[in-house]
C-alpha positions as CSV (number, residue, x, y, z in Angstrom):
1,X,2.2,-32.3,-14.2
2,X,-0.5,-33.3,-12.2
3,X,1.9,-33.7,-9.3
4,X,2.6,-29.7,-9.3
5,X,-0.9,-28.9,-9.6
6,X,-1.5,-30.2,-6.4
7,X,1.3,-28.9,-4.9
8,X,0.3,-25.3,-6.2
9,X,-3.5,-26.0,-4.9
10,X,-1.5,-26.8,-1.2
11,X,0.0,-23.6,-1.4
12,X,-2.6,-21.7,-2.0
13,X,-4.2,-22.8,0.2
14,X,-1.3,-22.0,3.1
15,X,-1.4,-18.6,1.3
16,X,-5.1,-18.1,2.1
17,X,-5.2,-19.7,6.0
18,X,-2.0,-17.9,6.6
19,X,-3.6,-14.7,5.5
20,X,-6.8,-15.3,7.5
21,X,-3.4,-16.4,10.6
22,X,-2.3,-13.0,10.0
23,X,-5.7,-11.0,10.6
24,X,-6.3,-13.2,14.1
25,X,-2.9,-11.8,15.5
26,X,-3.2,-8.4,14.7
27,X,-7.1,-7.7,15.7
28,X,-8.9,-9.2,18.6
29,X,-10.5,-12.2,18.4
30,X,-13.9,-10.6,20.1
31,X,-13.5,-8.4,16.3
32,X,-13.4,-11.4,14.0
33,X,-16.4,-10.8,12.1
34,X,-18.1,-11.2,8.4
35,X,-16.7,-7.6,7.2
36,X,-13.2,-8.6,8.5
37,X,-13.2,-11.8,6.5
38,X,-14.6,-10.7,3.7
39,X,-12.0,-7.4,3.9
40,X,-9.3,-10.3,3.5
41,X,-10.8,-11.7,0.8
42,X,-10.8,-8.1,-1.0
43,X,-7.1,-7.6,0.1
44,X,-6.1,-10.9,-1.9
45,X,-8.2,-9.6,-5.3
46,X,-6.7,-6.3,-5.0
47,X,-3.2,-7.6,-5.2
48,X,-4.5,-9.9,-8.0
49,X,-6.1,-7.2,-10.1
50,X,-3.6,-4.4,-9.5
51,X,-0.9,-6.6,-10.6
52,X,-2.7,-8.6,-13.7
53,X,-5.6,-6.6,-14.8
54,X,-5.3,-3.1,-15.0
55,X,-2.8,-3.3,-17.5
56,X,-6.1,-3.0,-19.6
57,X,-7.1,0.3,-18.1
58,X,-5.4,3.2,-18.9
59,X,-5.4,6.0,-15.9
60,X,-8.3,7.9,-15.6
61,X,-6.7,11.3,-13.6
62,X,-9.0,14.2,-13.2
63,X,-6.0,16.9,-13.0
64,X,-8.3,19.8,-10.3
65,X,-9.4,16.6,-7.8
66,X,-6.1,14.1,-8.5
67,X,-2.5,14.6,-7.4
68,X,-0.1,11.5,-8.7
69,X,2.4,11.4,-6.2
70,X,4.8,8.6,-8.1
71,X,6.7,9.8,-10.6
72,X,9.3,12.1,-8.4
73,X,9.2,9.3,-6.1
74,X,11.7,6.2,-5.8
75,X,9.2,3.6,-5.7
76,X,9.9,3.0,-9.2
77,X,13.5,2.4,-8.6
78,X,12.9,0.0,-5.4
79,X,9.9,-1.7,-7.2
80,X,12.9,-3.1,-10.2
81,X,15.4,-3.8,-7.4
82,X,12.7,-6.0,-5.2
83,X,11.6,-7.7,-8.5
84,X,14.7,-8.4,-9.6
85,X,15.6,-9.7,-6.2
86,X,12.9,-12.0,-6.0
87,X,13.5,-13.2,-9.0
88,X,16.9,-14.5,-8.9
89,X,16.1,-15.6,-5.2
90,X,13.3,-17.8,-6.0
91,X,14.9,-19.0,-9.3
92,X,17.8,-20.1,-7.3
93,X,16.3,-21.4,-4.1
94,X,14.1,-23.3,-6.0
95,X,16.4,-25.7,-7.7
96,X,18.2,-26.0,-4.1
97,X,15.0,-27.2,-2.5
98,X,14.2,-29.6,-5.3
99,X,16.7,-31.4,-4.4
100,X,15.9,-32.2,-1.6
101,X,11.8,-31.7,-1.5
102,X,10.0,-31.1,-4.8
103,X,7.1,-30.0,-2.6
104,X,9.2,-27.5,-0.7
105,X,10.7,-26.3,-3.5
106,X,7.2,-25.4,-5.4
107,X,6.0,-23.9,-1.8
108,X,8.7,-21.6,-1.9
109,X,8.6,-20.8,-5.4
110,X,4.8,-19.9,-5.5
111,X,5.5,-17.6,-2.4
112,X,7.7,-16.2,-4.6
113,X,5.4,-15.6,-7.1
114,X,3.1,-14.2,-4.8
115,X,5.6,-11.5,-3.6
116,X,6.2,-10.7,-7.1
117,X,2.4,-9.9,-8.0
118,X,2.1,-7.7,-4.8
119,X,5.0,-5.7,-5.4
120,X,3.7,-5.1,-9.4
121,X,0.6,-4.8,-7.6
122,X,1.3,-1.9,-5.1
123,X,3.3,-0.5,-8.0
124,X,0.3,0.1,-10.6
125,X,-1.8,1.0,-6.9
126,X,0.2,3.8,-6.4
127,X,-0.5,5.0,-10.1
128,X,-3.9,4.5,-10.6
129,X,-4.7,5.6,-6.8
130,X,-3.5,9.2,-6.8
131,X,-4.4,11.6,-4.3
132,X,-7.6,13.0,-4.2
133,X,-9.4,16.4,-3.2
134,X,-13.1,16.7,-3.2
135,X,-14.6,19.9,-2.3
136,X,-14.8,19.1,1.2
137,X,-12.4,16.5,2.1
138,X,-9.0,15.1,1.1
139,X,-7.6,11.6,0.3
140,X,-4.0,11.0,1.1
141,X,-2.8,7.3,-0.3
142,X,0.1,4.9,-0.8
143,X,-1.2,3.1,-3.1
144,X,-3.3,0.2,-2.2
145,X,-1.4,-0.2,1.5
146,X,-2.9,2.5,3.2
147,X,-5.3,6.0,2.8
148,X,-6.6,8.4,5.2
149,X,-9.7,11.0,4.3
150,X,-9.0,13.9,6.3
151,X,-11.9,16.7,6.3
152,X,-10.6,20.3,4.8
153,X,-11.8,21.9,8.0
154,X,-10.3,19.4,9.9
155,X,-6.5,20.7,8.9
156,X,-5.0,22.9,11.3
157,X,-2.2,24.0,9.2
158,X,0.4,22.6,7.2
159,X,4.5,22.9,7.4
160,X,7.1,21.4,5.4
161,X,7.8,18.1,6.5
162,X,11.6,17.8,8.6
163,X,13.6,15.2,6.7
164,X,13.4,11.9,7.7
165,X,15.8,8.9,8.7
166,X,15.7,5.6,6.7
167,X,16.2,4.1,10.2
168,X,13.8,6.1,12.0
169,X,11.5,4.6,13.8
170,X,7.6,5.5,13.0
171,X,6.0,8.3,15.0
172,X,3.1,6.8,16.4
173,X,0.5,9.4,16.1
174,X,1.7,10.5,12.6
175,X,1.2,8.3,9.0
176,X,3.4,8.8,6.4
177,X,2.0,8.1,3.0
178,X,5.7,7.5,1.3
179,X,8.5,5.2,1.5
180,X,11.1,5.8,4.0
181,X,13.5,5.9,0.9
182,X,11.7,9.0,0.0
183,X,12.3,12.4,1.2
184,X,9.1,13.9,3.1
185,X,7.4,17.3,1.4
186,X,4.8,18.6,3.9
187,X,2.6,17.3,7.2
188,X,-0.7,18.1,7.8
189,X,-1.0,19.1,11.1
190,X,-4.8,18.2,12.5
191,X,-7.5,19.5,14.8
192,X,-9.0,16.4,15.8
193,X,-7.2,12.5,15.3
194,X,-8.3,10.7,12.4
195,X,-8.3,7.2,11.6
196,X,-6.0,5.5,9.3
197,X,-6.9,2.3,7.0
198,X,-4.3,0.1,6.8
199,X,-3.7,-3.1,4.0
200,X,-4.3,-5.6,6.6
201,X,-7.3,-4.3,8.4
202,X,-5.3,-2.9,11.0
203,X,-6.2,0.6,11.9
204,X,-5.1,3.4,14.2
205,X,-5.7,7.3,14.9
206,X,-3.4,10.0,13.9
207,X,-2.8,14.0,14.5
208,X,-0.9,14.5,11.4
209,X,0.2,13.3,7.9
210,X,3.2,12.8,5.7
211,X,3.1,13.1,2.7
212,X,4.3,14.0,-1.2
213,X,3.3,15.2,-4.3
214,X,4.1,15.5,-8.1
215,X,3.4,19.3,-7.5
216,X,2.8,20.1,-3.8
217,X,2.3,23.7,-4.2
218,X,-0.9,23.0,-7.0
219,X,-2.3,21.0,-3.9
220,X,-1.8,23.3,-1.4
221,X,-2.9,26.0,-3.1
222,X,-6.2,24.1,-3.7
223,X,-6.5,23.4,0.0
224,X,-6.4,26.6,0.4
225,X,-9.2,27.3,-2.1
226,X,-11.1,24.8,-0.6
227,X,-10.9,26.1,2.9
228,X,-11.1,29.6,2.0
229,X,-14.7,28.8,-0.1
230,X,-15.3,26.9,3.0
């Protein structure tokens, strides 16, 4: 017992330098600062209290400012399939690697474990973070991996959105807030980029977004309002 204690406390703590690895790569070291490290320590509590506490806290949607955007979606659907995935993966995996390393096997396993909470995680995101329009300014999420806040008089038009490829590579200058699995409602087409925040800290500029709703045309039609009063 007090064997795979330890070995959980290792792999935590491979978890949290790999983590820390991963921010290094992707922004410049001249960047590394007190913000970014303390934006990967938030990162790490998000997937924790997504996936185990909010359970406890029922949705708070204010239907005129929030537009859920999960419930005509797949991510349901390839939330199960990843779960169940894991799952039998790591089950399996791990009583392979025990034979040979107890140490390796709990590694694995807690890795495991891990991808499991971020996937229930991102899940409940993407329900408790809908889409948001203020008065002046609209909030386009996917759940807890990325948003953008896009000014209302910022929007240069918008068009439905042309059908996408599940093999299609990412248009640079465009963010799509939905799962390639998914098919694409409308883009917002801007007059000026905006910046993107990603889960990792990485962030780049767009001219236009992707996105869906559970009622597009409700949204719209308060853009519209908004711009129009604007």
């Amino acid at each position: 017992m007090v064997n795979d204690i330890i070995y959980i406390a290792i792999t935590l703590a491979i978890i949290f330098i790999a983590t820390l690895s991963i921010y290094v790569l992707w922004i410049r070291p001249h960047a590394m600062s007190k913000r970014l490290v303390l934006h990967a320590v938030l990162r790490e509590f998000r997937v924790i209290y997504y996936s185990l506490f909010i359970w406890f806290k029922p949705p708070n949607v204010d239907t005129e400012r929030d537009f859920t955007y999960h419930k005509d979606s797949q991510i349901k659907t390839i939330i199960i399939l990843c779960l169940i995935l894991i799952t039998v993966e790591g089950t399996l995996f791990h009583f392979l690697l025990h034979q040979w390393s107890s140490i390796a096997a709990w590694i694995f396993t807690i890795l495991h474990i891990y991808g499991l909470l971020y996937m229930i995680g991102f899940y409940n995101s993407v329900r408790y973070l809908p889409h948001k329009l203020e008065q002046d300014a609209l909030l386009i999420r996917l759940g807890y991996q990325s948003s953008i806040t896009v000014a209302v008089d910022n929007i240069e038009s918008i068009k439905h959105a042309k059908a996408g490829d599940l093999f299609e590579k990412e248009v640079k200058h465009t963010y799509d807030s939905l799962l390639k699995i998914d098919s694409p409602q409308y883009e917002i087409f801007l007059k000026q980029p905006v910046q993107v925040k990603g889960f990792f800290g990485k962030q780049r500029l767009v001219n236009s977004v992707v996105f869906r709703a559970d009622q597009p045309e409700k949204l719209l039609e308060s853009i519209r309002e908004r711009q129009t009063d604007g």
